[in-house]
N, C-alpha and C positions, 0 to 999 in steps of 0.2 A: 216218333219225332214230333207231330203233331201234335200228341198228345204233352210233349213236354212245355207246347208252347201256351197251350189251353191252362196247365197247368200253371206255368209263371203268369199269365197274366192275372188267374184267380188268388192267388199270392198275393201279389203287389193292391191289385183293389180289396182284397180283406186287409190286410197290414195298415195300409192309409188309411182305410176307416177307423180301424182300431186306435193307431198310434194317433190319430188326431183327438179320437174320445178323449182320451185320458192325457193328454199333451197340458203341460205346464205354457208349455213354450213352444207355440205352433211351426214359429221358425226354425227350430232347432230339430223339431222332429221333422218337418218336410226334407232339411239338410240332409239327414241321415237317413231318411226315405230315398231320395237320391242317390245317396251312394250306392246305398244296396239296389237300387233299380241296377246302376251301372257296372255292379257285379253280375247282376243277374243276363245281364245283355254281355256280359263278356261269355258268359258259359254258353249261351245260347250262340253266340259266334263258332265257339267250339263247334257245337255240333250241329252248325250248318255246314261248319267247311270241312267236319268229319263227314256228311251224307253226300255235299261234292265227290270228299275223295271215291267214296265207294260207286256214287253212279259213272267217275271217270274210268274205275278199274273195270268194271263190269263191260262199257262201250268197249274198251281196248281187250277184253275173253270175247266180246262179240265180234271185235272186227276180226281178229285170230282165228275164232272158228269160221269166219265167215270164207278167210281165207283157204283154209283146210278143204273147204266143202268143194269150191275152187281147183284146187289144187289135185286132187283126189279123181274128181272128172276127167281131169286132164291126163293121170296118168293112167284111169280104166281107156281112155279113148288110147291113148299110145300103146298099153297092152294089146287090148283089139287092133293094133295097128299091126304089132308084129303076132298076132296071131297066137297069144297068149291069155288065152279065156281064164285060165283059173286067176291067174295075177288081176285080170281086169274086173273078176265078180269081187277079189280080196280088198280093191280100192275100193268098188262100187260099196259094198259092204262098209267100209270105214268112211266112207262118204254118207252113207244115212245115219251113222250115230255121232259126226258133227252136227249133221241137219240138226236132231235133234236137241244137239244143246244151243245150234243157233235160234232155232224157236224156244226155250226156256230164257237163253240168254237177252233174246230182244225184247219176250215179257220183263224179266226182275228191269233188265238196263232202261224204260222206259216206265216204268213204276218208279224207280230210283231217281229217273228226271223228273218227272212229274212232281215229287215228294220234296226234292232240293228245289224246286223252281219256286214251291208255295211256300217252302221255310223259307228262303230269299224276301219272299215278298212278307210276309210274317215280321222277319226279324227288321227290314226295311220300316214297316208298322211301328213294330216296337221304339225304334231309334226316333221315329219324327212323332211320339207320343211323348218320350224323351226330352226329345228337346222343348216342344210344348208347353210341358211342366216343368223345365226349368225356369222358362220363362214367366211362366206363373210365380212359381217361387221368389225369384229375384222382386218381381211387382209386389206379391205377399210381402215381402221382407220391407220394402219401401215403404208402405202402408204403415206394416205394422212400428216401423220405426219413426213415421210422422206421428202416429200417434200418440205413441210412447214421449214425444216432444211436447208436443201437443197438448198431453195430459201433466206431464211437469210444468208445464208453464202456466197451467190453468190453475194448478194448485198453490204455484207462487203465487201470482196474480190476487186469487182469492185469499191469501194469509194475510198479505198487505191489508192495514185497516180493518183490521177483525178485532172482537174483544178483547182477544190476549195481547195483541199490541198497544191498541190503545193505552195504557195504563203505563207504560214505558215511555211513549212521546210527550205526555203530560205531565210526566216526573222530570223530563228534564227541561220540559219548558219553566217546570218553577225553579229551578235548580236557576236556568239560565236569568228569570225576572229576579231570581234572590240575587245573583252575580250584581245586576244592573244596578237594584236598589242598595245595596252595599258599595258600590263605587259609586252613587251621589252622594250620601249620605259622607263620605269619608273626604269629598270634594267640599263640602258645605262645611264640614266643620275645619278645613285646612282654613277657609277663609273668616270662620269667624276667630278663628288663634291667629288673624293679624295684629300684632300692635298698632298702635298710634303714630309710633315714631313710624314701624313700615309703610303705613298709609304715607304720611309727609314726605317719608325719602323715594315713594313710587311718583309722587307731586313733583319735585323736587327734581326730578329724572326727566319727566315731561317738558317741564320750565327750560331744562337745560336745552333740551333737543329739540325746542321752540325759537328758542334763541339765537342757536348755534343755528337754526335754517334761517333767520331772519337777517342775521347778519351775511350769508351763503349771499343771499336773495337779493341786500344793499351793496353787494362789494366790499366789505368790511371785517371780512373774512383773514 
């Protein structure tokens, strides 16, 4: 069991290293770094709370025999009570070969604790390394996606007013000075195709609307 844990951990730190070498996409490989961490701590749950069961079954053979050992005394002593030696040697007898598996049972059952108590703390390890680097990840990801902002904006930024544009803003600025000088030009000549007579009837029009305030002005209106 130990060994499986020594083992996942050297897994997981070769894979990162790896999957990071060759990563296009550091975020994307850390994501799926993670997942399979959280596979991997799911199996290792397994067989933690498989070394549980076995140190539990083991205490419960031990407290049984323990009982036996117990029990067995009790009835070599009441044999000897009524005065039945053979019966009392046949408990006493079946009394030393629980002994026996109660000393083998309180080795394995006390190995079995020991062994579940450091995968506990192990797989405990595991989970708060876990979250950890989650929390790196999520920061990684942040980063990398300010960058990634960061880097497009820089690269707009720099297009604006570069060689290749230039030559685009300058063609429609003559576009727009041609616009300009073609609507004076078409302005100048409206007024030199006035006639004579229009000039005297623009006169004419004046006179009038001098008149018509001047009389406004007398009361004569």
């Amino acid at each position: 069991m130990v060994n499986f844990f020594k083992r996942v951990k050297t897994v997981i730190s070769s894979e990162l290293n790896a999957m990071l070498d060759k990563a296009e996409d550091p975020v994307k490989m850390l994501e799926q770094f993670m997942r399979d961490m959280g596979e991997d701590i799911k199996e290792a749950e397994k067989a933690v709370a498989k070394q549980i069961a076995n140190e539990k079954i083991l205490s419960r053979k031990l407290a049984d025999a323990k009982t036996m050992v117990e029990k067995r005394q009790q009835q070599a002593e009441q044999a000897i009570t009524v005065e039945d030696d053979d019966l009392a040697r046949r408990a006493l007898q079946d009394k030393n070969e629980y002994e026996k598996q109660v000393t083998l049972l309180q080795e394995s059952w006390e190995r079995a604790q020991k062994d579940a108590e450091e995968l506990k703390a192990r797989l405990a390890d595991m989970k708060k390394e876990y979250a950890q680097m989650k929390l790196k990840k999520d920061s990684l990801k942040a980063r990398a996606e300010s960058a990634k902002t960061r880097t497009k904006i820089n690269r707009t930024m720099s297009s604006i007013g570069n060689d290749d544009s230039k030559p685009g803003f300058e063609q429609m600025e003559e576009k727009v000075l041609q616009y300009e000088a073609e609507a004076d030009t078409t302005e100048d000549l409206s007024l030199e195709g006035r006639t004579l007579d229009d000039e005297f009837a623009k006169l004419d029009d004046n006179v009038d609307d001098e008149l018509a305030a001047l009389k406004e002005k007398m009361g004569k209106s």
